[in-house]
N, C-alpha and C positions, 0 to 999 in steps of 0.2 A: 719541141719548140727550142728556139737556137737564141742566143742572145747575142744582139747587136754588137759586138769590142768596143767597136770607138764611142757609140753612144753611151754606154755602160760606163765606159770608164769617162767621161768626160761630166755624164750626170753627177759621178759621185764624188769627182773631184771637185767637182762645184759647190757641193752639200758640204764635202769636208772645207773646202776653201771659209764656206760659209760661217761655218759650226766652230770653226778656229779664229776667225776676226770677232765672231759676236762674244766669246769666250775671253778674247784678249781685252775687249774692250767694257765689256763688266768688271773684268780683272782693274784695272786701270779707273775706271769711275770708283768703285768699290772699295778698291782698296785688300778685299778680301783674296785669299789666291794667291800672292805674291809670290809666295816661298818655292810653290808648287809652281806658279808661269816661269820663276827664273831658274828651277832644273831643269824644264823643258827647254829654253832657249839657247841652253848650255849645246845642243847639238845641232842648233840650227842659226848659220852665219849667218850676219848681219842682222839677225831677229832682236832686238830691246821690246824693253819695255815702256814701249812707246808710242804711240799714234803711226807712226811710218814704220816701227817694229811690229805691228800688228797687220801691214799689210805685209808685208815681209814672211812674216809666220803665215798667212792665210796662203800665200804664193808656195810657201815650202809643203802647205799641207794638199795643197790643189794638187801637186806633184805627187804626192804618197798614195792620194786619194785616186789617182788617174793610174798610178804604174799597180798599185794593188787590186784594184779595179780590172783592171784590164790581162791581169794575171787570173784574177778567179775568174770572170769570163770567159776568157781563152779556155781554163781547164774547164770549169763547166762543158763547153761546148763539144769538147774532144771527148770528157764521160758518160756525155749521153746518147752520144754516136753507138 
């Protein structure tokens, strides 16, 4: 069984895009988290700690989630040939 690429990686960059705004945004009502959301955004431009920084961050994580995705896929796919 072969796994889809594009699908693969497009599912899980939606989870990560997901999992990274629901994350900011507890951050942000909570309060708790802060220290830890603002070394994370240290590497990722335009991201605050913000309501619009939190799409921002979901958008940068969509990308890590789709390009990492789409790397294990790919080898997947070529090691079980």
């Amino acid at each position: 069984m072969t796994l889809n690429i594009k699908a693969f990686a497009i599912a899980s960059g939606i989870i990560s895009a997901l999992f990274a705004f629901i994350f900011h945004i507890f951050v942000l009502m909570s309060g708790s988290g802060v220290e830890f959301l603002n070394l994370i955004l240290v590497w990722h431009p335009g991201a605050t700690l913000s309501y619009g920084g939190a799409i921002i961050y979901a958008i940068w994580m969509f990308v890590y989630g789709f390009i990492g995705a789409g790397i294990f896929a790919w080898l997947y796919n070529k090691l079980i040939k």
